[in-house]
C-alpha positions in Angstrom: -75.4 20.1 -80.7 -72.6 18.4 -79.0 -71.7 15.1 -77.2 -72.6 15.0 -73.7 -68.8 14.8 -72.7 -67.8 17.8 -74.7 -70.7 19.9 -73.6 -70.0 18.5 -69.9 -66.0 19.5 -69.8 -67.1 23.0 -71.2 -69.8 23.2 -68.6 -67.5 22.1 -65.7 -64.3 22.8 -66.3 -63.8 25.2 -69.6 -63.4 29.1 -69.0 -66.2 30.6 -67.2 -67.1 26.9 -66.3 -69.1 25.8 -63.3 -66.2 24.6 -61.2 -63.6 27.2 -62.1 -65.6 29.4 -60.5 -67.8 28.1 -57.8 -67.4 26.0 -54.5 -69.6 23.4 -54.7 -71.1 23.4 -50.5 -72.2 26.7 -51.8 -74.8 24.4 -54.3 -75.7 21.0 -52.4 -74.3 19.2 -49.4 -71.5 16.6 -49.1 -70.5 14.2 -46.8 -66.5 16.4 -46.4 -68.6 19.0 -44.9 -69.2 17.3 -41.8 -66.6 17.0 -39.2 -67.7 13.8 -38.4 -67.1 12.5 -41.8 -63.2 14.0 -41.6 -63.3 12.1 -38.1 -63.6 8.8 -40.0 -61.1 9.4 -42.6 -58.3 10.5 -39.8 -59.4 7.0 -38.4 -58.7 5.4 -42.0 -55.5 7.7 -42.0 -54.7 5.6 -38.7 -55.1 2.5 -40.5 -53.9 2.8 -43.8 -50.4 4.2 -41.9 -50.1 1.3 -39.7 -50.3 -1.3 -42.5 -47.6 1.3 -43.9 -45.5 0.6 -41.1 -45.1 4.4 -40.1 -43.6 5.8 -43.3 -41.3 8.8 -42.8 -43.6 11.2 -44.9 -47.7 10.2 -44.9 -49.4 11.9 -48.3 -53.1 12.5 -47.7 -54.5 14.1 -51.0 -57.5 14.7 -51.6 -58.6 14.9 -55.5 -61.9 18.0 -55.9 -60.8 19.4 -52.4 -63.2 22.1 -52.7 -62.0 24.7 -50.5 -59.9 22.0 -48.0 -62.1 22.0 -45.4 -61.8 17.9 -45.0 -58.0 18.2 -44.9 -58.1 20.5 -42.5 -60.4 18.7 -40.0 -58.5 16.2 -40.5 -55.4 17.7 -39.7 -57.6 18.7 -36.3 -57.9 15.1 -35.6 -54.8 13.4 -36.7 -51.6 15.0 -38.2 -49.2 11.7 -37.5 -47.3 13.1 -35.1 -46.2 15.7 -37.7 -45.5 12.9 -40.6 -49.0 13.7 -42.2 -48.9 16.0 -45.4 -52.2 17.1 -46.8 -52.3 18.1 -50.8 -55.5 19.7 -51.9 -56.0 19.2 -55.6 -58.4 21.6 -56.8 -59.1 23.6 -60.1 -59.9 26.6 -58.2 -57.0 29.0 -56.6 -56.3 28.3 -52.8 -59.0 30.2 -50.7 -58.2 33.4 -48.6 -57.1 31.8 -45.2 -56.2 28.2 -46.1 -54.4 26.2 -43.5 -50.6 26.8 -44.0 -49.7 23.1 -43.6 -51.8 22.3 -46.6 -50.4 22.0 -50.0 -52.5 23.5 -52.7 -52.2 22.5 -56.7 -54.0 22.4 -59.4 -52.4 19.3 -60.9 -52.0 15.2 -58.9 -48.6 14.7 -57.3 -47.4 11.0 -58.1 -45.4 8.5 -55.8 -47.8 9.3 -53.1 -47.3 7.3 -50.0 -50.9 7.5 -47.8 -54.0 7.8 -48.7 -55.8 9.0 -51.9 -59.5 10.3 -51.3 -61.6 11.2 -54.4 -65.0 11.8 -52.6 -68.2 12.7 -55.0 -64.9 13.7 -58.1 -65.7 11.0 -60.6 -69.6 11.8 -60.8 -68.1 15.0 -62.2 -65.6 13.6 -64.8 -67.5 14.6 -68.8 -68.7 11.3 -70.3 -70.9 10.4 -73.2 -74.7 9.2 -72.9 -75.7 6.3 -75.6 -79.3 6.1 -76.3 -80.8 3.1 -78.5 -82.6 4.1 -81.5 -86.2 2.5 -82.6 -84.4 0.3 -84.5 -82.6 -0.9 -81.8 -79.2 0.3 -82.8 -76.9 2.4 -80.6 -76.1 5.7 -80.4 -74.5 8.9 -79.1 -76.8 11.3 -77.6 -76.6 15.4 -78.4 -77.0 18.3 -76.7 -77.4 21.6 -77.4 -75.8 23.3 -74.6 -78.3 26.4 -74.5 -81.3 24.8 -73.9 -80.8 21.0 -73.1 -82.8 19.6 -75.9 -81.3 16.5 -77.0 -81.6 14.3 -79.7 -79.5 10.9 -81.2 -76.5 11.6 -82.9 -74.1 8.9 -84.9 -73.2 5.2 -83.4 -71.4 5.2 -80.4 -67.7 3.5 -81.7 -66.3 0.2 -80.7 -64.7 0.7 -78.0 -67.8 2.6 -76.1 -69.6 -0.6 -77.9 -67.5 -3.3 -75.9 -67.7 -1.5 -73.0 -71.7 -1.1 -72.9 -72.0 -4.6 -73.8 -69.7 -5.7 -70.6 -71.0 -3.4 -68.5 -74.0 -1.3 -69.6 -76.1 -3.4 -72.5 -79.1 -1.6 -73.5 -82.1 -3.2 -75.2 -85.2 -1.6 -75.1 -85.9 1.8 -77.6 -85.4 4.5 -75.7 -83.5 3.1 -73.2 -80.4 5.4 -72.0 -76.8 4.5 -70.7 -73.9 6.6 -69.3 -71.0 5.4 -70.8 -68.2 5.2 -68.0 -65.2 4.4 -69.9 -63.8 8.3 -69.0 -64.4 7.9 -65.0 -62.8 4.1 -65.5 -59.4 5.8 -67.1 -59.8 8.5 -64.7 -59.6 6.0 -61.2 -56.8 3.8 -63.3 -54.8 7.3 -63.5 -55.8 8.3 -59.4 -54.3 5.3 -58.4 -51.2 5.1 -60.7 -49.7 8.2 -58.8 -49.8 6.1 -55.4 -46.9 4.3 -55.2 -48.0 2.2 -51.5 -51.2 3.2 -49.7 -54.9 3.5 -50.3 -57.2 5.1 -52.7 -60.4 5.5 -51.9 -63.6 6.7 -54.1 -66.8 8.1 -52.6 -70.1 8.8 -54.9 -73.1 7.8 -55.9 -73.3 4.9 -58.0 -74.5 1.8 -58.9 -73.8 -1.9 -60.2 -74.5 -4.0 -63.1 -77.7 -5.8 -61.4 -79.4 -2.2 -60.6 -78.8 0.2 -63.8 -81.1 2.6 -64.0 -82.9 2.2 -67.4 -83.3 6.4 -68.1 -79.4 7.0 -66.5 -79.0 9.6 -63.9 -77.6 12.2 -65.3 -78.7 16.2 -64.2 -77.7 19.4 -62.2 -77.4 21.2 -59.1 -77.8 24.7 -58.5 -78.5 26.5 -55.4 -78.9 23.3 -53.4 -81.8 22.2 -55.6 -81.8 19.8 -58.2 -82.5 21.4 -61.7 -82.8 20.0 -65.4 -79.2 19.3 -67.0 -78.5 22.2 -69.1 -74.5 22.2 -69.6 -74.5 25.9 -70.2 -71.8 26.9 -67.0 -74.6 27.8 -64.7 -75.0 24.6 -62.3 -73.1 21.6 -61.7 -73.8 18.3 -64.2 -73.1 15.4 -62.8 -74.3 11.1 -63.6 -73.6 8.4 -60.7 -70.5 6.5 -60.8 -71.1 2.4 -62.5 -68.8 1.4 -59.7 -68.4 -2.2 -61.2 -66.7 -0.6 -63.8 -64.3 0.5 -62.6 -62.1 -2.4 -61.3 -60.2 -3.9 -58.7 -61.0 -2.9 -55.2 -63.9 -3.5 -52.2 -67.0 -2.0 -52.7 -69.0 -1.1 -49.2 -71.8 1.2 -49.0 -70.7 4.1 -47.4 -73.4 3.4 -44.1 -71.2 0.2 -43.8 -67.7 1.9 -44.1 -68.4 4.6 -41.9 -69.7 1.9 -39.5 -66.6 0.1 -39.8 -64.6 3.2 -38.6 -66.5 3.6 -35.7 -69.0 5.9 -36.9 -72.8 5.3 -35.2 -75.7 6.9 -35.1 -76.4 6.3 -31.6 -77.9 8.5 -29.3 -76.1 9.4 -26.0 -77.3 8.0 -22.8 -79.9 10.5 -20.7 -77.8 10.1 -18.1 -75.3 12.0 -19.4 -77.8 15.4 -20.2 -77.5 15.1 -16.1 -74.1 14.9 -15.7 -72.9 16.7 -18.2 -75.4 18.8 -20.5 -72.9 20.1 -22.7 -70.7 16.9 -23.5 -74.9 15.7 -24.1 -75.8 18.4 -26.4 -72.1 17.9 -28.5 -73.3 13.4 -28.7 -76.4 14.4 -29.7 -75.1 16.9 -32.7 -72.9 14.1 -33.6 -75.5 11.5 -33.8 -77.6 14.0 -36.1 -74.9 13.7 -38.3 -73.7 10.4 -38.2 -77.3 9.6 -38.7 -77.4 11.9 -42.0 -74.1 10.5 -43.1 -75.3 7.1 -43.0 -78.9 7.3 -44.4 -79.2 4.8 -46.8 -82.5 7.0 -48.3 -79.3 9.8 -48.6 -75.6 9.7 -48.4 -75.8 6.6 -47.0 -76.1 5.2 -50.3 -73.0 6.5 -51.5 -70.6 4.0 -52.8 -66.9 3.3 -51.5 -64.2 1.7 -53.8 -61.1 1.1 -51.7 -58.2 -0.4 -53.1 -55.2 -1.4 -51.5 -52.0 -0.9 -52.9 -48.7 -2.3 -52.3 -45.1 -1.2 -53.6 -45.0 -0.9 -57.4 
C-alpha cells in the first residue's frame, strides 16, 4: 500500500497515467468548456492589461489547458490588438488542429507578463490524506492502488503536523484531512513565474470554518463520479483548502463571473419578435451563464486572484 500522494502522481501523471493519456471534457464538464466562461476571462484579460498599462507582449497561460479550447475562445474574443500570446501548458502533446497562434509546452514559462489561469489544476496536484487513529493520534493513510482499500499507515511528520494544526486540526477518531501542503507549494511556484500581472485559481474548495469531516477526495470516469481507485483508469482528484493557500481575494466563482459581466438573465420577449435568432443565441447564453453560476454546481467553485506587481 502506498501514500495517497504517491499512488495519486502514479495515477495521474506516471506512464500510462490518467492525464497522459486522456482529455478530461471527455470525463466530466468544466467551466473552460463554455464559451461564455472564455467570454469572461477575455473581459479579465481587458482588465488585468489596462492596470498593466498596455505592455508590449500580454502572456495569457493557462496551467492544465486540456486541449486549448479556452485559449482559443479567448483569442475569438480578445487577442489585444495582436499583443496577446496564449501558452497552453499541458502534459499531453498539442492536439491535431490546434490554433497556430497558440504556444504549446509541456513545462511553465517564467517572467510572464498577463494573466496566469490555473482553472480546476490544483484539485489534481497528488497529496497525502491523514486519518486520526482511535487513540487520537495522527496518521498517514494507505492505499493499495488495485483496489482502493485503505488503511492507517505511520504518523504524518512535522511539517504535515504544523500544517494540519494551522489549517486542518482533526479531533474526532476517524475523522479524515487532506493535507494541502503540495497544492500550497504548487500556487507559490504558479505565481513565482509571473513577473507583473494576475494569477488566478479556479476549483472546488473550501475554508477553514467549513472542512468537511470525511475529506473529499474521489474519481471521475465517464462523466460519473466513481469510487477513488488510483489505478490509471479515472481521474482522482480532493477540493482545493483555499485558505491555505495564501495571499490573494477569494470570490465564489457566481460572484466573479458576476463581476465580469456575466448574468443569468433571460432576454426580453420582445426581442423573440424582432429578432428570433439574436433571441434564441440570449437564451443559450443565459442557459449557460445560469449553469456557470449555480451555486448547487460550478457556481460553488472558488477564485483565488492575486495581484502582482513588478518583482
Amino acid at each position: 500500500m502506498l501514500p495517497w500522494s504517491q499512488a495519486m502522481r502514479r495515477a495521474l501523471y506516471g506512464p500510462g497515467g490518467f492525464y497522459t493519456l486522456n482529455s478530461p471534457n471527455r470525463h466530466f464538464r468544466t467551466s473552460a468548456q463554455f464559451p461564455l466562461f472564455a467570454t469572461a476571462i477575455a473581459e479579465l484579460v481587458r482588465r488585468t492589461d489596462s492596470r498593466l498599462d498596455h505592455p508590449e507582449v500580454f502572456n495569457l497561460v493557462d496551467v492544465g489547458a486540456g486541449s486549448g479550447e479556452l485559449l482559443r475562445r479567448v483569442l475569438d474574443e480578445e487577442d489585444l490588438n495582436g499583443r496577446l500570446r496564449p501558452v497552453a501548458v499541458e502534459l499531453r502533446p498539442a492536439p491535431p488542429g490546434l490554433d497556430e497562434r497558440i504556444e504549446w509546452r509541456t513545462s511553465l514559462p517564467g517572467g510572464i507578463i498577463g494573466l496566469l489561469m490555473a482553472c480546476e489544476y490544483l484539485d489534481n496536484m497528488p497529496l497525502d490524506i491523514a486519518v486520526a487513529d482511535a487513540a487520537g493520534a495522527v496518521r498517514y493513510e494507505l492505499v493499495d492502488p488495485g483496489s482502493g482499500e485503505t488503511r492507517p499507515g505511520q504518523p504524518v511528520s512535522s511539517v504535515d503536523a504544523d500544517w494540519l494544526r494551522a489549517w486542518w486540526p482533526l479531533g474526532q477518531a476517524g475523522q479524515r484531512a487532506e493535507i494541502g501542503r503540495s497544492r500550497d507549494q504548487e500556487w507559490a511556484r504558479l505565481c513565482g513565474n509571473v513577473s507583473r500581472g494576475t494569477v488566478v485559481a479556479v476549483d472546488y474548495g473550501h475554508t477553514k470554518d467549513c472542512r468537511p469531516p470525511l475529506g473529499t477526495v474521489t474519481g471521475f470516469l465517464d462523466g460519473h463520479q466513481v469510487a477513488p481507485v488510483p489505478d490509471g483508469t479515472r481521474d482522482i482528484t480532493a477540493h482545493v483548502a483555499m485558505d491555505s493557500l495564501g495571499d490573494g481575494g477569494l470570490w465564489t466563482q457566481r460572484d466573479a463571473l458576476r463581476e465580469l459581466g456575466i448574468s443569468g438573465s433571460r432576454p426580453p420577449l420582445e426581442l423573440s419578435r424582432t429578432n428570433p435568432a439574436e433571441y434564441i443565441r440570449a437564451l443559450s447564453r443565459a442557459g449557460d451563464a445560469a449553469e456557470l453560476t449555480d451555486p448547487a454546481g460550478l457556481g460553488a467553485h472558488h477564485w483565488l486572484v492575486l495581484n502582482l506587481t513588478q518583482r
